[in-house]
DRENPA-3360 file (N, C-alpha, C; in nm, 2 decimals, always signed):
BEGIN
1 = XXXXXXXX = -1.34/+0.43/+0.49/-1.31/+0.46/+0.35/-1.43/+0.51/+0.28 ~ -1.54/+0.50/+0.37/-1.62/+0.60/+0.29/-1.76/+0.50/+0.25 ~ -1.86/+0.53/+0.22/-1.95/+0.38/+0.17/-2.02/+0.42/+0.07 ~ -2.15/+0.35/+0.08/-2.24/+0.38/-0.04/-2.36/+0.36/+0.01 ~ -2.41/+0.48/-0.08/-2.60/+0.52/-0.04/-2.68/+0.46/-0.04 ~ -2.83/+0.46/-0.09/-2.87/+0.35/-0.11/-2.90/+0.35/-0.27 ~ -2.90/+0.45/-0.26/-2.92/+0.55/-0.45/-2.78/+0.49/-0.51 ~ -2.69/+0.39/-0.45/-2.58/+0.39/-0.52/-2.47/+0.53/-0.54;
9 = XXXXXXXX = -2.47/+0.62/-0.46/-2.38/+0.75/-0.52/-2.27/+0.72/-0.40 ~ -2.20/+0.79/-0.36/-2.08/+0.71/-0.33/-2.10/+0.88/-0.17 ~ -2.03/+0.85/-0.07/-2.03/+0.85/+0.06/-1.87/+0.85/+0.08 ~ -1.80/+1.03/+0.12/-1.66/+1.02/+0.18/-1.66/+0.99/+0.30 ~ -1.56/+0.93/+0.34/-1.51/+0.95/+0.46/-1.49/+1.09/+0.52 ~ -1.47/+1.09/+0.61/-1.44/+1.24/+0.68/-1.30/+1.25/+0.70 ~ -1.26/+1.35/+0.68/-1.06/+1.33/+0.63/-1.02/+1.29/+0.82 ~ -0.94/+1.24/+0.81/-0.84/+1.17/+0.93/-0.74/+1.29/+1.00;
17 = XXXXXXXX = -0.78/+1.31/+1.12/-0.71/+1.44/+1.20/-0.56/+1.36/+1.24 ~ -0.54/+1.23/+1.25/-0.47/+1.17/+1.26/-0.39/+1.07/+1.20 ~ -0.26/+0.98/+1.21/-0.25/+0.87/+1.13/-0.27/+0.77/+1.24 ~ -0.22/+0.64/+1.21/-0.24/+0.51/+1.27/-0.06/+0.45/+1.27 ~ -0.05/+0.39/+1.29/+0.06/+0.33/+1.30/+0.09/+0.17/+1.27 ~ +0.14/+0.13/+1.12/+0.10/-0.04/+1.11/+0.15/-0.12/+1.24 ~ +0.04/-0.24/+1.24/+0.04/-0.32/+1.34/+0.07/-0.46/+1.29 ~ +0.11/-0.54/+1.30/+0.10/-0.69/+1.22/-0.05/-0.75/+1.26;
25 = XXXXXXXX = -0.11/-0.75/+1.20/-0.27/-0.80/+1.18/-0.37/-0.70/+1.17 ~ -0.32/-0.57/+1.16/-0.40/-0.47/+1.09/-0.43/-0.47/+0.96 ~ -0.59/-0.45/+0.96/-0.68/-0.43/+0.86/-0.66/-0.32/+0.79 ~ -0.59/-0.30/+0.65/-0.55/-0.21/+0.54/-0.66/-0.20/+0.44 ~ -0.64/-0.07/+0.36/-0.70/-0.07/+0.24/-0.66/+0.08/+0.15 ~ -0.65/+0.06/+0.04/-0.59/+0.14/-0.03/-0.69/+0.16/-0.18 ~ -0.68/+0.28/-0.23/-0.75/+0.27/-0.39/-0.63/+0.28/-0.45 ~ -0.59/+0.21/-0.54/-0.51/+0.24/-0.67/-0.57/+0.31/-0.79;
33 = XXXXXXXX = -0.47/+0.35/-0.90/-0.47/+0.34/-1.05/-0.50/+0.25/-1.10 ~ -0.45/+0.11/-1.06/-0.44/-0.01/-1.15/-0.54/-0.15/-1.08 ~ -0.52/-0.12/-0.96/-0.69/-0.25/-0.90/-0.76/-0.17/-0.85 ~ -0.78/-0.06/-0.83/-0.85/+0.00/-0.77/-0.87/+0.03/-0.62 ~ -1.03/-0.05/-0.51/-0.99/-0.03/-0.41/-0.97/-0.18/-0.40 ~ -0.84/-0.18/-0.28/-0.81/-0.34/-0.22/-0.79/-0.29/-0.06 ~ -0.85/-0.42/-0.01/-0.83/-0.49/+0.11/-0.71/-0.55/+0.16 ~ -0.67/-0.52/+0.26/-0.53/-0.64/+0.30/-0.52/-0.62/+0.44;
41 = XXXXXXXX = -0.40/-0.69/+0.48/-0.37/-0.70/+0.58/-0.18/-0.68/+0.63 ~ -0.12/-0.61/+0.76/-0.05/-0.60/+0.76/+0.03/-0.71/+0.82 ~ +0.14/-0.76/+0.72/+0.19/-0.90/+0.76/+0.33/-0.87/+0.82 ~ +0.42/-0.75/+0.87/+0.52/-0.77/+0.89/+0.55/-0.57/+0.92 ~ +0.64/-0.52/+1.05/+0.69/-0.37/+1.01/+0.80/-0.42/+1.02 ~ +0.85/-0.30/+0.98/+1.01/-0.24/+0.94/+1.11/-0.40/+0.88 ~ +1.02/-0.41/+0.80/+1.06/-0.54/+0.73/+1.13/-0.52/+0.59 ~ +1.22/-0.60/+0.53/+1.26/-0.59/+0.37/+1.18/-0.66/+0.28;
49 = XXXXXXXX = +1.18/-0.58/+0.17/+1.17/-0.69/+0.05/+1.23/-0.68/-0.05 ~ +1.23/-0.81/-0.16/+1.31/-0.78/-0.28/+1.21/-0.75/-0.37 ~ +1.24/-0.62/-0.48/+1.18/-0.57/-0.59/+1.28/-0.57/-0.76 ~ +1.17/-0.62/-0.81/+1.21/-0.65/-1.00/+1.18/-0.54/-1.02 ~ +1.31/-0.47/-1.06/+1.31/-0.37/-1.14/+1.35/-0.36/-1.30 ~ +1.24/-0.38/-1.38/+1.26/-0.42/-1.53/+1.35/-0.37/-1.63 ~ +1.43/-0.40/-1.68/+1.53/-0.31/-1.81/+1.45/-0.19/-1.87 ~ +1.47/-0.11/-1.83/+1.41/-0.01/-1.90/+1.43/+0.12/-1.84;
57 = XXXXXXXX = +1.37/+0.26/-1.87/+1.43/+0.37/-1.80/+1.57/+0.40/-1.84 ~ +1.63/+0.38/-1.90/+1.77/+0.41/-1.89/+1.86/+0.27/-1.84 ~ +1.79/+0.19/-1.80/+1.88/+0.03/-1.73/+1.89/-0.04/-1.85 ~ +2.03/-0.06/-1.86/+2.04/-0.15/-1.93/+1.99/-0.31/-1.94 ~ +2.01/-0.32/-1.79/+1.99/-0.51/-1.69/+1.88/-0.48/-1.60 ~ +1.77/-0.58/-1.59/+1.68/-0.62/-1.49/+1.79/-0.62/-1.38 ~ +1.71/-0.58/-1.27/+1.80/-0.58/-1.13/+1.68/-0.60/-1.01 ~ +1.75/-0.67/-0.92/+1.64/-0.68/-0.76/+1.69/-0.61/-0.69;
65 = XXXXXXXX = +1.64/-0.51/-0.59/+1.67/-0.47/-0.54/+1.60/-0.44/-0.41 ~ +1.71/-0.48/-0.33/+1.64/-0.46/-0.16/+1.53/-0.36/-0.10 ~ +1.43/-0.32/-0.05/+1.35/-0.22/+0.02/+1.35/-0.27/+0.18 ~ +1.45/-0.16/+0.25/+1.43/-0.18/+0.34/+1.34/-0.12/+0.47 ~ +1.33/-0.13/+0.58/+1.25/-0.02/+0.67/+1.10/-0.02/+0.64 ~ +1.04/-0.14/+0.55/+0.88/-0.13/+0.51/+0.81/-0.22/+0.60 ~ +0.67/-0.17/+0.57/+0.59/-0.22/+0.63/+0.53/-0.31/+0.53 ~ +0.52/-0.43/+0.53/+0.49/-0.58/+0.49/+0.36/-0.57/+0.47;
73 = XXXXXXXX = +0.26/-0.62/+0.39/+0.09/-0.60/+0.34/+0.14/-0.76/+0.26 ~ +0.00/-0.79/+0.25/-0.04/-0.90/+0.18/-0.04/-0.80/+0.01 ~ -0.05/-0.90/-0.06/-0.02/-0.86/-0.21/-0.09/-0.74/-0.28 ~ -0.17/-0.63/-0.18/-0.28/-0.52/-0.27/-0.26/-0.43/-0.32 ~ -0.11/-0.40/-0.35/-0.07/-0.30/-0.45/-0.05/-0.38/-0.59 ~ -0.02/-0.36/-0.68/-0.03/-0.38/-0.83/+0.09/-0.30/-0.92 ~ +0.17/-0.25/-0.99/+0.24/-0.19/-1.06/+0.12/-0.09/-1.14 ~ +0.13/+0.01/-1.10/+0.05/+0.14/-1.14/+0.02/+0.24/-0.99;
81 = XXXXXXXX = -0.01/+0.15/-0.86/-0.04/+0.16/-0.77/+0.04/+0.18/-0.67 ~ +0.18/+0.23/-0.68/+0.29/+0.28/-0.63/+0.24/+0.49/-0.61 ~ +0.24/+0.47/-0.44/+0.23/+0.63/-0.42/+0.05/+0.65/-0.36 ~ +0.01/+0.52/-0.34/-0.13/+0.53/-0.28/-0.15/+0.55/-0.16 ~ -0.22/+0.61/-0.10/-0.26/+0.58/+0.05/-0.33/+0.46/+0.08 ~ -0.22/+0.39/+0.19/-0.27/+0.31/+0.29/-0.33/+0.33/+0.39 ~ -0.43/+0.30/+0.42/-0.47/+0.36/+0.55/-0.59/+0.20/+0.63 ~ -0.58/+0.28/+0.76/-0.64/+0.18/+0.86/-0.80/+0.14/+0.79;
89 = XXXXXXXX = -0.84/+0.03/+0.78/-0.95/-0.03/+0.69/-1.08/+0.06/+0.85 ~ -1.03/+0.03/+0.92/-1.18/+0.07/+1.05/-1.21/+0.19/+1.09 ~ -1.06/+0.29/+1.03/-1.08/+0.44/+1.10/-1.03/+0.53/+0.98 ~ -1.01/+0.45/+0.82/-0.93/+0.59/+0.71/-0.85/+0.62/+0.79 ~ -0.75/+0.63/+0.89/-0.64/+0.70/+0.93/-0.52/+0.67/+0.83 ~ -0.46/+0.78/+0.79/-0.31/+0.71/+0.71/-0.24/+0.64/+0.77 ~ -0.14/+0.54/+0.70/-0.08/+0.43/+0.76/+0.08/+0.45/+0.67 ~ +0.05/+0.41/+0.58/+0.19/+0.41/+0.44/+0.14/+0.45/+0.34;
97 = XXXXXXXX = +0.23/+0.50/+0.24/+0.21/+0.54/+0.09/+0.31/+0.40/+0.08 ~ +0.21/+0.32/-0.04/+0.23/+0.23/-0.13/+0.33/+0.20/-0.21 ~ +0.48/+0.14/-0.17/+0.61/+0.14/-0.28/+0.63/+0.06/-0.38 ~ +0.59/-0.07/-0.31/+0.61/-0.16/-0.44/+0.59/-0.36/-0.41 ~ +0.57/-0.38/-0.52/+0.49/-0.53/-0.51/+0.64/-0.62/-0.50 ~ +0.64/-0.73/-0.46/+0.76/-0.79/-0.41/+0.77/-0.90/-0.55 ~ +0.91/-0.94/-0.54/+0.96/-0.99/-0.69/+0.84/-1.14/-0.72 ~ +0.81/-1.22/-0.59/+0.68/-1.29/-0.65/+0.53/-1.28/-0.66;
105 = XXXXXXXX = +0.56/-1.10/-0.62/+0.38/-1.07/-0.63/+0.30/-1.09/-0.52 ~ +0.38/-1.19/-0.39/+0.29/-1.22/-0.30/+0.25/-1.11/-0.19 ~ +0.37/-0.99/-0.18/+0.41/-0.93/-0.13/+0.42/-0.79/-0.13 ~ +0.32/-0.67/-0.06/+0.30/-0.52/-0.09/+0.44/-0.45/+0.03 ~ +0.47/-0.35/-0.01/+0.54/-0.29/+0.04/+0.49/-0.13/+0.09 ~ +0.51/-0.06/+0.22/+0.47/+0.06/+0.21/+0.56/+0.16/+0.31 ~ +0.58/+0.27/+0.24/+0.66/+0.35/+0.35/+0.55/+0.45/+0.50 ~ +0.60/+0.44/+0.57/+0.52/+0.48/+0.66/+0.50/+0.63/+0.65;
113 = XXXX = +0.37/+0.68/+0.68/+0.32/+0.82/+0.64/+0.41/+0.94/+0.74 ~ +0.50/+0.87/+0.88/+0.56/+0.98/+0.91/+0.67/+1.00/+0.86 ~ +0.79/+0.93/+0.82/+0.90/+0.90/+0.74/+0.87/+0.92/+0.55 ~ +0.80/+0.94/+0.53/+0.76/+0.89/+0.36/+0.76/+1.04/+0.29;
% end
């Protein structure tokens, strides 16, 4: 993901000629809009979750609604942070773009970068 100098100035990664493929106990990491950069881990593929989707937009009623076919992360997306890259925490290879936080927060969701 890239590091830091000693000057403090900030250090890219070299872009990824490849992706990676989630694993359950792969080492994740993503920058958001809304937490920035997070750490996680992948806890589940082609897994569901339930998502709160709030009255608003045009909805009249809060609704949950199923996501299926994802790949399971510990909690490191946030609501802003939908559409990020996931990628492998040891190689930046892409992994998922970022969908959505699960209805108790414990729970990140991500679509896989060859499907997505």
């Amino acid at each position: 993901m890239g590091g830091v100098n000693p000057d403090d100035s900030y250090v890219s990664a070299p872009p990824a000629k490849t992706i990676a493929i989630a694993k359950t106990g792969m080492s994740v990491a993503k920058s958001g809009r809304t937490n920035g950069l997070t750490c996680g881990v992948v806890e589940g593929v082609n897994g569901s979750i339930n998502v709160d989707l709030p009255a608003d937009c045009g909805s009249q009623q809060h609704q949950t609604v199923l996501f299926r076919g994802q790949g399971i992360m510990n909690g490191i997306v946030k609501p802003g942070d939908s559409g990020s890259l996931v990628v492998d925490a040891g190689t930046a290879r892409p992994v998922a773009l970022a969908a959505a936080l699960s209805s108790g927060g414990d729970f990140s969701s991500g679509n896989d970068v060859i499907n997505a």
